[in-house]
C-alpha distance (Angstrom), angle and dihedral (degrees) to the residues before:
residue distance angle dihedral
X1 . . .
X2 4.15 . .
X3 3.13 131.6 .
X4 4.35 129.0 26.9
X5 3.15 123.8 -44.1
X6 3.88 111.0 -128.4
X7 3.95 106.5 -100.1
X8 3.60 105.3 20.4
X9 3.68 134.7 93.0
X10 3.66 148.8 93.3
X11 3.92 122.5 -45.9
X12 3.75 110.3 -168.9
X13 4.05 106.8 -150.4
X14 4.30 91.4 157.9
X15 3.70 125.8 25.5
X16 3.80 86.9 -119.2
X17 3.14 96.0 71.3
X18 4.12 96.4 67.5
X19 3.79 85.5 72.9
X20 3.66 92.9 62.2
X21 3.57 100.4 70.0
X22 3.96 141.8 24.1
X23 3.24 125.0 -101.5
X24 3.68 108.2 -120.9
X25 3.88 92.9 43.0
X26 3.50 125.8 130.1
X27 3.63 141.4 -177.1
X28 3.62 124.4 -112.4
X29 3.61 135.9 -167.0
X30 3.83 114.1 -136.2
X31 3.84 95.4 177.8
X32 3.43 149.4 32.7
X33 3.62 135.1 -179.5
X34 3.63 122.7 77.3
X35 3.79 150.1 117.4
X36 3.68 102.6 -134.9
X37 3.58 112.2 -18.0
X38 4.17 120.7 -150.8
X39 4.11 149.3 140.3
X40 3.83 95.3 62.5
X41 4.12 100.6 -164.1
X42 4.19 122.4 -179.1
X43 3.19 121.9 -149.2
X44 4.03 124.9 -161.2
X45 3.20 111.2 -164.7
X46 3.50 97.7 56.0
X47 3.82 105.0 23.5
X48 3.47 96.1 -126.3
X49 4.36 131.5 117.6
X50 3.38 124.9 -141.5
X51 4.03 121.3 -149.3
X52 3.79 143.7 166.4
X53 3.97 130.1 -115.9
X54 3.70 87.2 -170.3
X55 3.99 99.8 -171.0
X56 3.83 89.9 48.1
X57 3.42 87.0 62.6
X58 4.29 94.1 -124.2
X59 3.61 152.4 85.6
X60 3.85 127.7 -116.3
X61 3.64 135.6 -142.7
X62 3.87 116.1 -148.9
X63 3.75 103.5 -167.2
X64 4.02 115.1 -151.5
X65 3.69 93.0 -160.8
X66 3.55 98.6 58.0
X67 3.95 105.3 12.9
X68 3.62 87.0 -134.2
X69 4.28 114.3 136.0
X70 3.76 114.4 -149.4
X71 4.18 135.9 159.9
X72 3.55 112.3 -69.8
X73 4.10 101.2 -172.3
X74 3.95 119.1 -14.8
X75 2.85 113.6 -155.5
X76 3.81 94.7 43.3
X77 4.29 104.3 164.2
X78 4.29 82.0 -110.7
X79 4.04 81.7 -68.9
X80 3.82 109.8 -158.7
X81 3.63 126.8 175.8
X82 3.80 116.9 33.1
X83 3.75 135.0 -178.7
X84 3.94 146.8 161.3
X85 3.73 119.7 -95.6
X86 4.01 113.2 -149.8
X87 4.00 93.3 -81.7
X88 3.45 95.8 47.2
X89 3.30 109.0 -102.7
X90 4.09 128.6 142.2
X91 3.91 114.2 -101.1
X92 3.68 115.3 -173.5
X93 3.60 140.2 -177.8
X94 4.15 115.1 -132.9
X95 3.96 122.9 -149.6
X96 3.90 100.2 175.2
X97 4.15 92.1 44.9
X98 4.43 91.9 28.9
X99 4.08 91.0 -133.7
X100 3.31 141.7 125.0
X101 4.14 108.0 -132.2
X102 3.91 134.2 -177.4
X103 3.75 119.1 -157.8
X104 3.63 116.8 -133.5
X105 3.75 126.9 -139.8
X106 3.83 94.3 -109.9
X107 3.89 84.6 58.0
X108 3.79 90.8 -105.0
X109 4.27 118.4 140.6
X110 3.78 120.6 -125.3
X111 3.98 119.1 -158.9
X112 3.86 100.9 -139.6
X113 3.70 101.7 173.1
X114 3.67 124.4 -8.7
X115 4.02 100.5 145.6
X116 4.21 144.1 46.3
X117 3.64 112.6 -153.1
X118 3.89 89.8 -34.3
X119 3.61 101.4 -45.9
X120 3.68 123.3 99.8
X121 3.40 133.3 -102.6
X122 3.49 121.8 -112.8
X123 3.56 113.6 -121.3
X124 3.70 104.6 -56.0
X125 4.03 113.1 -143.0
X126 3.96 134.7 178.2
X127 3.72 117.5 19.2
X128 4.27 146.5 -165.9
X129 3.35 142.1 -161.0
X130 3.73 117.0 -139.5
X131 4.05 113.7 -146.5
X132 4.48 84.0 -115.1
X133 3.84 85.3 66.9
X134 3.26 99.7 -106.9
X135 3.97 127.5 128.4
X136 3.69 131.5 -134.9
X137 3.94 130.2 -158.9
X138 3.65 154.5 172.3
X139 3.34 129.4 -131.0
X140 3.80 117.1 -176.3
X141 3.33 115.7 154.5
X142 3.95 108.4 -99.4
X143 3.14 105.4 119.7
X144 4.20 97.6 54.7
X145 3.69 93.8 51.5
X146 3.82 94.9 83.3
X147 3.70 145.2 -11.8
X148 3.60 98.2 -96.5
X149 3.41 104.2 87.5
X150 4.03 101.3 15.3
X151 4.05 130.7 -24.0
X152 3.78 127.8 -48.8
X153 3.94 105.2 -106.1
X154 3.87 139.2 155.2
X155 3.66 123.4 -106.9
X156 3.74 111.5 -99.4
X157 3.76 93.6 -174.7
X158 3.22 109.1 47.6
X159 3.72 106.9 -129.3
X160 3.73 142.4 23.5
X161 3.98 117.5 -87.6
X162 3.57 147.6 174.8
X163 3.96 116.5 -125.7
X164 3.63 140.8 -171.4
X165 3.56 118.4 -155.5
X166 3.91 117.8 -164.6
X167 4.02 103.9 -145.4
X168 3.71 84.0 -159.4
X169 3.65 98.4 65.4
X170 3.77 98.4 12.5
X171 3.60 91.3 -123.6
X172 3.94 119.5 150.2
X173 3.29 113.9 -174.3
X174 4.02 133.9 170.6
X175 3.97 119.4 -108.5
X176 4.25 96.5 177.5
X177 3.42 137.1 48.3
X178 3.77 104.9 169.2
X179 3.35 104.6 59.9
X180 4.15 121.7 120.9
X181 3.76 93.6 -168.8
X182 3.95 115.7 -10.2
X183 3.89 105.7 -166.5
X184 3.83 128.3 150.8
X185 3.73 113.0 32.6
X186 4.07 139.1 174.1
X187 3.81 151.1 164.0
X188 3.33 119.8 -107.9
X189 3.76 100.8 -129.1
X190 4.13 103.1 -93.6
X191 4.11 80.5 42.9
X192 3.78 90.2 -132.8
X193 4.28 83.6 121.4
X194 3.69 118.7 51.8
X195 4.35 103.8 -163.5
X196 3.73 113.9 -153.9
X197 4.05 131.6 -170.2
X198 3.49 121.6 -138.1
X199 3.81 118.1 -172.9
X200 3.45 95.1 170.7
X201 3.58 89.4 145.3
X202 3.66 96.6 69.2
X203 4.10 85.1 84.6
X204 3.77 101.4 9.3
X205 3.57 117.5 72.3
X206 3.98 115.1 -125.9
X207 3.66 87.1 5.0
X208 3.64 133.2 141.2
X209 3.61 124.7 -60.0
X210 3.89 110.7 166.3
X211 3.68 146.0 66.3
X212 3.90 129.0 -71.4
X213 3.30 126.1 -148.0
X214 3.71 119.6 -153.3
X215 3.80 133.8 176.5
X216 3.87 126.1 -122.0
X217 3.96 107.4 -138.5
X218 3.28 118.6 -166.1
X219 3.63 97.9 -98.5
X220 3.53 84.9 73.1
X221 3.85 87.6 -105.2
X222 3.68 132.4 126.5
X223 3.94 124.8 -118.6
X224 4.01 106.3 -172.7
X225 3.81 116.3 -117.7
X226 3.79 93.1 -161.3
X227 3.86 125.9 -113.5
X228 3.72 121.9 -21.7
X229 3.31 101.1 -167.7
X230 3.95 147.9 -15.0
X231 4.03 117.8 -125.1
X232 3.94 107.1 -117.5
X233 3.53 91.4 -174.6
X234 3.81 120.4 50.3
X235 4.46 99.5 -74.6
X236 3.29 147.7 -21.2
X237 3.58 111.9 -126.2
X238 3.95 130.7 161.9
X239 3.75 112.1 7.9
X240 3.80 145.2 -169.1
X241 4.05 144.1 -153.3
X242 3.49 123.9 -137.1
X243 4.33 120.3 -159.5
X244 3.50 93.1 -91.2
X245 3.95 97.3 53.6
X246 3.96 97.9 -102.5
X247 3.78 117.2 146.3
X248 3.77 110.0 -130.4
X249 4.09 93.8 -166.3
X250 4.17 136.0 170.8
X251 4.02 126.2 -112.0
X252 3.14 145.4 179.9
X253 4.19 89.5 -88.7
X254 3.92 105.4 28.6
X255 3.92 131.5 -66.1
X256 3.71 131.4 -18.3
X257 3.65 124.1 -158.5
X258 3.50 120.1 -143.1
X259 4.11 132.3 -160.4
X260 3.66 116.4 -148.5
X261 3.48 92.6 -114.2
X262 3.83 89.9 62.8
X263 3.47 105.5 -99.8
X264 3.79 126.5 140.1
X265 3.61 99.6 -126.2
X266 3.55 94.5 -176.0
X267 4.20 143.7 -71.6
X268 3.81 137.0 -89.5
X269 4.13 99.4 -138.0
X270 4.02 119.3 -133.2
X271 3.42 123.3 166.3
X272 3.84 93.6 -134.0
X273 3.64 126.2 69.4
X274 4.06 112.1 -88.2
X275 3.93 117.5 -116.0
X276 3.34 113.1 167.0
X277 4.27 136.8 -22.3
X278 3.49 139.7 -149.1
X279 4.00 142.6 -162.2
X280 4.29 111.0 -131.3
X281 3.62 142.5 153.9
X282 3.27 136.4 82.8
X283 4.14 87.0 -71.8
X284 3.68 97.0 33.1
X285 3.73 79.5 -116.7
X286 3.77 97.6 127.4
X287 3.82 123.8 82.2
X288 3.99 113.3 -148.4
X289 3.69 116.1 -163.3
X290 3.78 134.6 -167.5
X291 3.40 120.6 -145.3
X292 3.94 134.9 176.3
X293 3.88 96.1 -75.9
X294 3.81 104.7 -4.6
X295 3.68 148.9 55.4
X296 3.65 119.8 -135.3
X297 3.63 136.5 167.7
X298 3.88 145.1 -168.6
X299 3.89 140.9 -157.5
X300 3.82 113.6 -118.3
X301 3.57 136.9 -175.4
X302 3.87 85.7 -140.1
X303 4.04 113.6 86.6
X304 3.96 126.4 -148.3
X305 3.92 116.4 -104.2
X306 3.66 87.2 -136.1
X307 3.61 152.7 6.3
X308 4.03 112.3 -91.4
């Protein structure tokens, strides 16, 4: 593909933001095709990302080798978010079956959390992997609202949280408790900040629509730091880190690019709206993005702080 693709590029909003990308860079699409497209996951070893077209019911596999797109798992349970866990192995959040799974290298499925106290969880829906092992997810409740992207179903809970399950002791436990609808969430990269989405406004009217950020104390609790920032541009949704502690984060009209400090140093254009992002290639160097029907990516001069 050459040239731009009509309605993407770079919007420059703070002068630091020209150092994040080169010049000459463009986006590209690599696929087209899906419902609602989500969970963008990279994986290393075999140069390959895994994401979600959650109404479709399926997961697809974007290979970097060949550029060809083809069905990861189908059925998937309307999977969403995906990541890596620390040896390299596919974690992924379920709407349709409201679990938590990790995919073993023999192919094999392991239920990671699926219940609270009995009761079960909502419809659990982006999801990290801290570098002690242990994995952290939403669980608004999306994906029990209607059939589209999983089964209409009551809460049992009672609310929407954000857990941590411990894979060593199989503990999950719950780390929020005012939340409306906690989505996208990541480290920043020394994992002393834990950022959380909350697009609570989607069915609340006047509620939130912008990132927390929340400290982790060394209890392993969180204290909240306040608001991070305020969506200008319909939601924020899935989000990344890069080294440096940017947030690389989806909207209603493409990418925005965070500083730590807060600022909005500027956006990443696509004419789709923005669900979730990811950092690949062999340098971490290469933003993938899923949008409504399509995948698309871009070279940066920024590099992921982790794998996932």
């Amino acid at each position: 593909m050459f040239g731009e693709i009509e309605g993407t590029g770079f919007e420059v909003l703070d002068p630091r933001f020209e150092s994040c990308f080169v010049g000459h860079a463009r986006v590209e699409r690599l696929w087209t095709g899906g419902r609602w497209l989500e969970g963008p996951a990279w994986f290393a070893a075999g140069r390959y990302l895994v994401f979600s077209d959650i109404p479709n019911n399926r997961m697809m596999r974007y290979d970097d080798t060949s550029g060809q797109t083809s069905v990861f798992r189908s059925p998937s349970n309307n999977s969403n978010g995906n990541t890596v866990d620390n040896q390299g192995r596919l974690i992924t959040c379920e709407h349709l079956a409201r679990r938590v799974t990790r995919t073993d290298f023999d192919g094999g499925i392991s239920v990671l959390a699926d219940r609270i106290a009995g009761k079960r969880l909502n419809s659990p829906n982006d999801v990290t992997v801290k570098s002690d092992g242990t994995v952290w997810f939403t669980d608004p409740s999306y994906g029990i609202l209607h059939d589209y992207e999983g089964d209409y179903g009551e809460e049992e809970i009672g609310g929407c949280h954000v857990y941590r399950h411990d894979p060593a002791t199989g503990a999950t436990d719950q780390m929020t408790s005012d939340f409306v609808k906690p989505n996208g969430l990541a480290f920043s990269p020394d994992e002393t900040v834990l950022y959380i989405a909350d697009t609570g406004a989607s069915h609340l009217s006047g509620g939130p629509r912008h990132i927390r950020k929340l400290a982790v104390c060394d209890t392993g609790k969180l204290s909240d730091l306040g608001i991070f920032a305020e969506c200008t541009a319909g939601f924020f949704d899935g989000f990344r880190v890069d080294r440096k502690g940017r947030i690389w984060t989806s909207a209603g009209d493409g990418v925005h690019c965070y500083d730590p400090d807060g600022t909005l140093l500027g956006k990443i254009h696509i004419p789709e709206i923005v669900s979730n992002v990811a950092f690949g290639s062999e340098k971490r160097n290469r933003l993938f993005i899923t949008a409504t029907t399509s995948l698309y990516a871009v070279y940066l001069t920024a590099n992921g702080s982790r794998l996932g």
